[in-house]
N, C-alpha and C positions, 0 to 999 in steps of 0.2 A: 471899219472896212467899207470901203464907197460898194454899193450893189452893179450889177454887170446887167447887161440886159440877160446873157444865160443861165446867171442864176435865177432874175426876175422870172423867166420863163421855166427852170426848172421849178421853182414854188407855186408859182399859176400850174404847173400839172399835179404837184402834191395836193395842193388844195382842190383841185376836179376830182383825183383820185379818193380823196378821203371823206367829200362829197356824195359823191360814188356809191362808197362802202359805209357810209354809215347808215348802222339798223335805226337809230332814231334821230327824230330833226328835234334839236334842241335848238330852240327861237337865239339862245342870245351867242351861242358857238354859230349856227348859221351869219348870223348879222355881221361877226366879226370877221369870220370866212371873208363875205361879200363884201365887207367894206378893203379888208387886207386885198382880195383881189382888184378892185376898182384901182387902188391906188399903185399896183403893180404893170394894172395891162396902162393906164394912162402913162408911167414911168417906160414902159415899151413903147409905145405909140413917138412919146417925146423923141425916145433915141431912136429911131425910124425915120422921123422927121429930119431931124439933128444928119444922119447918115448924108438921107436924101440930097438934102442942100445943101450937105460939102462935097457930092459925088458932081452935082450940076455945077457945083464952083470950079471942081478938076476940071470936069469936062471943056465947058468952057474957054479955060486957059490952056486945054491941050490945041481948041481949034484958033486959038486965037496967035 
């Protein structure tokens, strides 16, 4: 199943949440947290980008 950017973003809030709530920081569940996250918000960022430059493409050929 390809990821959506609202799932991407629904998991980046599970992962704050559970961040959040947890009584103890375990060094190697944190690392994995932060790296699972990293490579979520950069897969949002893409498709943001991705949006952007197909809305200026619309745009564009709407004034054209």
């Amino acid at each position: 199943m390809k990821l959506t950017y609202t799932q991407a973003i629904g998991e980046l809030e599970e992962i704050v949440v559970a961040l959040e709530n947890a009584k103890e920081t375990n060094i190697d569940h944190l690392n994995a947290k932060v790296k699972r996250a990293a490579e979520l918000l950069a897969f949002c960022k893409k498709q943001l980008h991705d949006t952007d430059a197909e809305l200026e493409k619309m745009l564009e050929q709407i004034d054209n």
